[in-house]
N, C-alpha and C positions, 0 to 999 in steps of 0.2 A: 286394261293393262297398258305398261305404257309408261313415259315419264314424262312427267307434267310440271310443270314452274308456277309461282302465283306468287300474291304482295298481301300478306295477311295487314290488315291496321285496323285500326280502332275505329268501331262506326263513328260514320262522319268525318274521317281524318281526308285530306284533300289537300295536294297542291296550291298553296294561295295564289291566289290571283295575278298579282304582280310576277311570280317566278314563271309561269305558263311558258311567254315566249322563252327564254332562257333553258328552260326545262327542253319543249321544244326541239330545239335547237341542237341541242348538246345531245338528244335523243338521237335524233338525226344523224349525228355524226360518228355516235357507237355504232347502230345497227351495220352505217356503210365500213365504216374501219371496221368490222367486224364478219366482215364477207356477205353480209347480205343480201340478196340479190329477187327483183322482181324478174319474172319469165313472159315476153312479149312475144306477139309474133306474127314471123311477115310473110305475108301470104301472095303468091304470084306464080304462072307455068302450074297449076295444080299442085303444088309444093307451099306446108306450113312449116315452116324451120321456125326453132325457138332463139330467142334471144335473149342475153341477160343486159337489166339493165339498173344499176344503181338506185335503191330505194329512197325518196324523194319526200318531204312531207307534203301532204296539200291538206285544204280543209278542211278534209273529213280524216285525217290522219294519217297513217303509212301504213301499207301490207304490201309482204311476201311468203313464199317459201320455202327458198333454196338458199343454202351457203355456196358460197364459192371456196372456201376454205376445203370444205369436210366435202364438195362435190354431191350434195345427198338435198332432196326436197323432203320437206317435212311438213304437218300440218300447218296452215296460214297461223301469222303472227305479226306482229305491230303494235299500231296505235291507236286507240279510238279518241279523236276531239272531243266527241260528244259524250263520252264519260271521263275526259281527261285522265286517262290511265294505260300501260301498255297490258297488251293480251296475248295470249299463245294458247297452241294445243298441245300437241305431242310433241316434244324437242330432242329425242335421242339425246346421246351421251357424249357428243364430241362438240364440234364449233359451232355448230347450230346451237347447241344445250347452253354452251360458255358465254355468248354472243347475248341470247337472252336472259341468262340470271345476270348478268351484269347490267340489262335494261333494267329488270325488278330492282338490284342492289342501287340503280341510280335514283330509281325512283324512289325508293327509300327513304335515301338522302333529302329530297324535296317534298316530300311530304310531313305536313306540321304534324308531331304526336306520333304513339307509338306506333311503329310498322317492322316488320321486318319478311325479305323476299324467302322462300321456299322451294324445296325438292319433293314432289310427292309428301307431303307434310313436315320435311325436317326443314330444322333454319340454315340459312344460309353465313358462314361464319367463315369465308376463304379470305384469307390475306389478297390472296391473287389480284380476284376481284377489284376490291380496291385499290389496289395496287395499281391495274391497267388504266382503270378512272383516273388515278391521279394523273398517269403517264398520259391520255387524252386529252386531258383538260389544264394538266398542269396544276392540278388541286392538290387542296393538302386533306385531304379525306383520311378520317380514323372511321373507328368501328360503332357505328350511330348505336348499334341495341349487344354492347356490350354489357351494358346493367341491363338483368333479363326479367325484372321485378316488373316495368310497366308493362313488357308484352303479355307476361303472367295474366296479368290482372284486365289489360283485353281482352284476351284468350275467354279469360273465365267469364266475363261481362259477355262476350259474345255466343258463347256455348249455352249462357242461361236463356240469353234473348231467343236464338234459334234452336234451342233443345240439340246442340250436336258438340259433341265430347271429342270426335276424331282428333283435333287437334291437340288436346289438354293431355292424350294417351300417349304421342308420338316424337314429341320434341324434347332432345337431350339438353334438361335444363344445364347441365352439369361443363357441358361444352361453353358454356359463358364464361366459367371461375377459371379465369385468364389472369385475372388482375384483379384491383382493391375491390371496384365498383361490381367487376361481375362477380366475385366471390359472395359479395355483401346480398346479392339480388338473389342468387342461388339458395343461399342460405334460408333469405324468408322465406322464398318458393317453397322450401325444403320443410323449415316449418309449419305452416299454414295446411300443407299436404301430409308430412307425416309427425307432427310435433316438436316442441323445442327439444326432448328429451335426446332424438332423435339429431338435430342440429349439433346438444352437444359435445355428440359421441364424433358425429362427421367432423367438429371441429378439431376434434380432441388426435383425431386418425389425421386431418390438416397440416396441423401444426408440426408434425414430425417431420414433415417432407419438406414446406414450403420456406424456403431460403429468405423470402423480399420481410423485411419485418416490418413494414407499414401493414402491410396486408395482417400480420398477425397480431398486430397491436388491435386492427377493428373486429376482429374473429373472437382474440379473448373479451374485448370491452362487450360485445354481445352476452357472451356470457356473464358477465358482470350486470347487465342490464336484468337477466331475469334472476341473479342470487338478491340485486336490491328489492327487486317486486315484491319476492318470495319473502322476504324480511319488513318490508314495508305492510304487508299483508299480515303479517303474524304480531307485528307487534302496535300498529295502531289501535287503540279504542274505540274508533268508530267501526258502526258495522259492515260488512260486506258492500252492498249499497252505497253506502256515503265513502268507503276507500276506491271504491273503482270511480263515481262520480269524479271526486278529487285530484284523481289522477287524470282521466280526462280534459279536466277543467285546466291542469297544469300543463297537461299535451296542447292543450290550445294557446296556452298564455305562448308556452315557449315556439312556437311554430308563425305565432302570430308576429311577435319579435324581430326587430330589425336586428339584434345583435346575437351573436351564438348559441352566447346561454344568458336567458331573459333574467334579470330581475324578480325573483318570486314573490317578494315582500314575507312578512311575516306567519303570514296564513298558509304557506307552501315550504315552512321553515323545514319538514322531515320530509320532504321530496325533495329538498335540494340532491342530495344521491341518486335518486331515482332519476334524474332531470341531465345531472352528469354526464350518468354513466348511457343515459340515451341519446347523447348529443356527440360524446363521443365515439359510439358504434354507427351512428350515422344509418342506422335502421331503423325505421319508422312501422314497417309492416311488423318486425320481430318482436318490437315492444309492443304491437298492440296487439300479437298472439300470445304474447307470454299473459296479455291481459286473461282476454279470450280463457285462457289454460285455467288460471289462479281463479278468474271470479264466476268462471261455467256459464258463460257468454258465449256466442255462435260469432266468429270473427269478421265473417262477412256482415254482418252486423252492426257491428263498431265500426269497421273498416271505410263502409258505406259510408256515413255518417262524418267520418272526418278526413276521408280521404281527399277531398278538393284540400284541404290546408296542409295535409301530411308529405313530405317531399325532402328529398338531399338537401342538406346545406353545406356540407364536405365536398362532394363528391358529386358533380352536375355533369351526367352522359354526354353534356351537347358540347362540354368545353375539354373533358378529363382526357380524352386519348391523344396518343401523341398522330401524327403523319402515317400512313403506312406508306412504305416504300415502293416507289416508281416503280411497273414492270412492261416492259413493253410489248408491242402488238405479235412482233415475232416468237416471245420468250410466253407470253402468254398464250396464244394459241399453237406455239411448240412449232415453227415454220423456220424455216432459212431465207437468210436475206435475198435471194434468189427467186423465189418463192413470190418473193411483194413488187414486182413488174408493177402491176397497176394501179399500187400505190404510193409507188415513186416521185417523189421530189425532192428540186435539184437542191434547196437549203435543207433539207429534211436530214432525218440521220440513219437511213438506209443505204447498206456500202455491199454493191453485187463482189461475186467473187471476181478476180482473175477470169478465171476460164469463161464465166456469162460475158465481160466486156471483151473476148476474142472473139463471140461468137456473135456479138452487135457489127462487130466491127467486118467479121465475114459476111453477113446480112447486108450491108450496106455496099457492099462490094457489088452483089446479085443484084439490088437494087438499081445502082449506079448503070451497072452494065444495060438492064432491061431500059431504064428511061433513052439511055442514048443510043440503044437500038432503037427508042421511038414504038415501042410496043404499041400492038392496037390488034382491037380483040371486035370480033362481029357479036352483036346480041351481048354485051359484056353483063346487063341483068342475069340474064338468065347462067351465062358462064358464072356469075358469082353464086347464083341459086344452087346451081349444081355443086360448086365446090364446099357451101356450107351441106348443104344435104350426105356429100360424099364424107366429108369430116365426121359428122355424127353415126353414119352407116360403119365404115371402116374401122372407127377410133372410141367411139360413143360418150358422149356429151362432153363434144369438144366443141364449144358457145361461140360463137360470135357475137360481140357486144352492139348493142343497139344503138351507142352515141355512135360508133365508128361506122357501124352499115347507117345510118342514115347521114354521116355524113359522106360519104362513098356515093350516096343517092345525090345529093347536090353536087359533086362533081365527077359525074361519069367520065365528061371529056378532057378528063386533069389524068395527062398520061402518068403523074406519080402515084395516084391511088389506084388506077389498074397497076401498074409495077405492083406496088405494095400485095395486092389481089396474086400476082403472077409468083412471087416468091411462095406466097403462103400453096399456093397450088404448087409449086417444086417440092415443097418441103410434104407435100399431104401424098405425093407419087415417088416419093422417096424409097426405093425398096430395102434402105436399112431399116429407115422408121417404119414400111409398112410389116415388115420383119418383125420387128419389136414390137408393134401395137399389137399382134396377133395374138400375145400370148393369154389376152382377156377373152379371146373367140375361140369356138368350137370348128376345128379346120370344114375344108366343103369335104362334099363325098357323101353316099348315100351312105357309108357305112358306120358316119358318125350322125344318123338324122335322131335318133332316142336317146344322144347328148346333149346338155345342156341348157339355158332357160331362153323361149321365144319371147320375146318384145314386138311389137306393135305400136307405129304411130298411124300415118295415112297407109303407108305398104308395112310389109315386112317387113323387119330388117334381121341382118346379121346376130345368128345365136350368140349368147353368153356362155362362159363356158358354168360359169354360176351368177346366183343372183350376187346384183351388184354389192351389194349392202356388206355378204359373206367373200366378197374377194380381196384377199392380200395385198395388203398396202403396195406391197413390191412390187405386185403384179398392175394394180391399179394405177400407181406411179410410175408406168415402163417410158423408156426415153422418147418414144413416139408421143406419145401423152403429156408427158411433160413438156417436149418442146414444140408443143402446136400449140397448148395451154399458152406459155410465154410469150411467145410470136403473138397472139393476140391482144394479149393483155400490152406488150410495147405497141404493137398499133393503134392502139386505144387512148393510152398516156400520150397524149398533147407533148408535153413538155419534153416528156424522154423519146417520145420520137422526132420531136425535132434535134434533139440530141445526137441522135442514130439516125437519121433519114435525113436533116434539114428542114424540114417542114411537118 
C-alpha cells in the first residue's frame, strides 16, 4: 500500500549520452528548489541532533528523504549514476510526491523514445508539472506523450516480453484526446482494443461536442479511410490475398516517400483514395486495423512488420505542442513568499511581505545590541548543542541546517555567530512562542500520561498530542514553528543575511 511514482519507457529507451551532464544538473537543481533535503548528523556531549542539508549530486548520484516543504520524511529517493535514472519509494501525496513526479516528468523529457512518468500506474498529464520546469529552467516544455499511440504500443511490447498486463488495464487512454495528435492516438488505441466499429460511434458521439475543427477534419477523414478500404475490398478483382498485399505494398511506397502523398504510378491507380484518405487522417495504426478487420488478419501482426516505417507525417509529438505556461515554485507547491527564506535571492523574484521585513529588521536590532555588548558564552559548543536539542524537544523538527552549523564551527570566536546563536536562544525561551508551540504537545501532569503519541530518539522526548502526519496544518504551522523555522532558514541564506545582519 502506498503511492509510488516511476518512468515507464520503452526497453532500451535511455538518456543519451551527450545530455547526462545537463540532465544532471538541472536534476539537481529540481530536487533542491523542490525542498529536498538529506538528514546529517552531529554528534558531541552524548547528543545526536539531525541536520538538514541540501541534496548534492556526487558520483554515485543523490539521495534523501525528507522535504522541507511538507516537513514529513518519506522513503529514500534520488538518483542512481549507475543506472542513469531517478528512483523513489513511497512518496505520499504532498511536496515530497510533486517534487518527485516532476523528476520522472523531467526525465521524460530527456529520454530518447516513448516514456511517460506514473502514479501508482496512471500517467502523468499535469499542466503544473511542466509548467514549474519551464519556470526552473526557463524551458519552453510541452506535453512529450500527448500522442498516446507510441506508449500504447510499448506498453503492449512490454507486457508481451514480461507476461504483465498491470499497465495495459490501468491507464486512462482517453485523458490524452486534448488535442489533434492526442485524439488521433486515442482512437487507434481505441481500435486495436475494441475495433473500428467501435471508433466510429466514439467519433461520431466526438464530433457533437468538440468545437477546434482541425481536430474534426482528422476524426472524420479516419472514417473515410475505412469506407475506402471497405469499397476497395469489395470491388477489386483480385483476391483477398493479392488486395491486402497491394495495399501493403502501397503503405510502403507512401511511407517510404519524401513527399506527402507518394506518386503511385499506374499500378496503385484504384488506391489512389485509399492512400488519400490515409495520409490525410494521419493514422497509420487505424488503417492498418481497419486492414487487420477487412482481410481477418491478427493486427499485431502486420503492425510488427511495418511498423519501423509506419509514423506521423502531420502531426510529430516532439514539435506539435505549443509551451505550457510558466508556474512558479511558490504557486506550485501552494507556499507564500514568506515561506521561501532559504531560497532567497537578491535578483530573484521573491518579494517577503511588509510584516516579515519588520520583523528582519527587529532581528537585527537584538543582534546589534548582543554584538556590542560583546556577548561571550563559556563551552558555546555545547551551549549551541543544547539549544538545537531544546528546539527539536519543545517545538519538534525545528532543523538546524548543516551549511550554517558547520560554519558556526569554523568561527566559534567570531562574537557575530554567537549573537546570531543568542537571538535564536531568545526566541526558543520566548513564553509567547513557547505558548504557541505547545498547542502540538500533550500538556505535563500525570493526568495526561495515556494521551497522546511517544517518540523516541537518544532520550525521550516530549509527547505529541497526535501522530505527526494526522496534525492540522494550523496546528503544525503555529507562530512558534513557523518563526524558528525562518530564523533559521535567514541564517542559512548567505546573501540575505548579510542583508539583515551585515555579514
Amino acid at each position: 500500500m502506498g503511492t509510488f511514482a516511476d518512468l515507464f519507457k520503452k526497453d532500451g529507451a535511455q538518456i543519451p549520452e551527450s545530455k547526462i551532464p545537463e540532465f544532471k544538473e538541472r536534476l539537481e537543481k529540481l530536487y533542491q528548489a523542490g525542498g529536498m533535503m538529506e538528514i546529517k548528523t552531529a554528534q558531541l556531549y552524548d547528543k545526536e541532533i539531525p541536520l538538514l542539508k541540501l541534496p548534492t549530486m556526487h558520483e554515485d548520484g543523490m539521495q534523501f528523504h525528507y522535504n522541507y516543504f511538507e516537513e514529513a520524511a518519506w522513503e529514500s529517493a534520488g538518483f542512481s549514476a549507475k543506472r542513469g535514472e531517478v528512483w523513489s519509494g513511497k512518496i505520499g501525496w504532498m511536496e515530497f510526491h510533486r517534487a518527485m513526479v516532476s523528476a520522472y516528468v523531467l526525465e521524460e523529457h530527456y529520454i530518447d523514445g516513448p516514456a511517460i512518468a506514473t502514479v501508482n500506474g496512471e500517467p502523468v498529464l499535469s499542466r503544473a508539472v511542466v509548467g514549474w520546469l519551464n519556470y526552473l529552467f526557463q524551458e519552453n516544455y510541452g506535453f512529450k506523450n500527448r500522442d498516446p499511440w507510441g506508449i500504447y504500443e510499448a506498453l503492449h511490447d512490454y507486457s508481451r516480453e514480461h507476461e504483465w498486463e498491470y499497465p495495459m488495464k490501468h491507464f486512462e487512454w482517453k485523458d490524452f484526446a486534448v488535442n489533434v495528435c492526442g485524439d488521433i492516438g486515442y482512437f487507434e488505441i481505441l481500435a486495436v482494443t475494441e475495433g473500428t466499429d467501435k471508433v466510429i460511434e466514439k467519433i461520431d458521439e466526438f464530433s457533437k461536442s468538440e468545437d477546434e475543427e482541425e481536430t474534426l477534419e482528422r476524426l472524420e477523414s479516419m472514417k473515410q479511410v475505412r469506407d475506402s478500404i471497405r469499397k476497395f475490398n469489395q470491388t477489386n478483382p483480385l483476391s483477398k490475398e493479392e488486395q491486402l498485399g497491394l495495399l501493403l505494398e502501397m503503405m510502403q511506397v507512401y511511407y517510404e516517400q519524401d513527399d506527402l502523398v507518394a506518386d503511385l504510378g499506374e499500378k496503385y491507380s484504384d488506391l489512389r483514395k485509399v492512400q488519400l484518405d490515409i495520409a490525410s487522417s494521419d493514422a497509420p495504426a487505424f488503417a492498418f486495423m481497419v486492414f487487420a478487420e477487412e482481410y481477418d488478419k491478427d493486427f499485431w501482426g502486420i503492425w510488427n512488420t511495418f511498423k519501423h516505417l509506419a509514423r506521423r507525417r502531420l502531426y510529430k509529438s516532439e514539435t506539435l505542442f505549443a509551451p505550457v505556461k510558466q508556474i512558479t515554485t511558490i504557486d506550485f507547491f501552494k507556499l507564500s513568499s514568506d515561506d521561501m527564506i532559504l531560497y532567497y535571492q537578491p535578483n530573484g523574484d521573491i518579494e517577503f511581505s511588509e510584516e516579515l521585513r519588520c520583523w528582519f529588521h527587529e532581528l537585527k536590532e537584538k543582534f546589534e545590541k548582543v554584538v556590542k555588548n560583546e556577548f561571550k558564552k563559556e563551552q558555546p559548543l555545547k551551549w549551541i548543542f543544547d539549544l538545537m536539542e531544546y528546539a527539536d524537544f519543545n517545538y519538534y523538527r525545528i532543523f538546524t541546517f548543516y551549511d550554517f552549523f558547520e560554519e558556526t564551527m569554523e568561527h566559534l570566536a567570531d562574537v557575530r555567530y554567537l549573537a546570531l546563536w543568542k537571538v535564536y536562544d531568545e526566541l526558543l525561551h520566548d513564553p509567547e512562542l513557547e505558548e504557541a508551540g505547545s498547542v502540538i504537545f500533550v500538556p505535563e501532569g500525570p493526568e495526561y500520561e495515556h494521551l497522546g503519541i511517544h517518540y523516541w530518539e537518544k532520550t525521550k522526548r516530549r509527547r505529541l498530542r497526535n501522530l505527526w502526519d494526522c496534525t492540522e496544518g494550523s496546528k503544525r504551522n503555529n507562530k512558534a514553528r513557523v518563526t524558528l523555522r525562518r530564523y533559521m532558514a535567514l541564517v542559512t541564506n548567505k546573501e540575505l543575511r548579510k542583508e539583515v545582519f551585515g555579514f
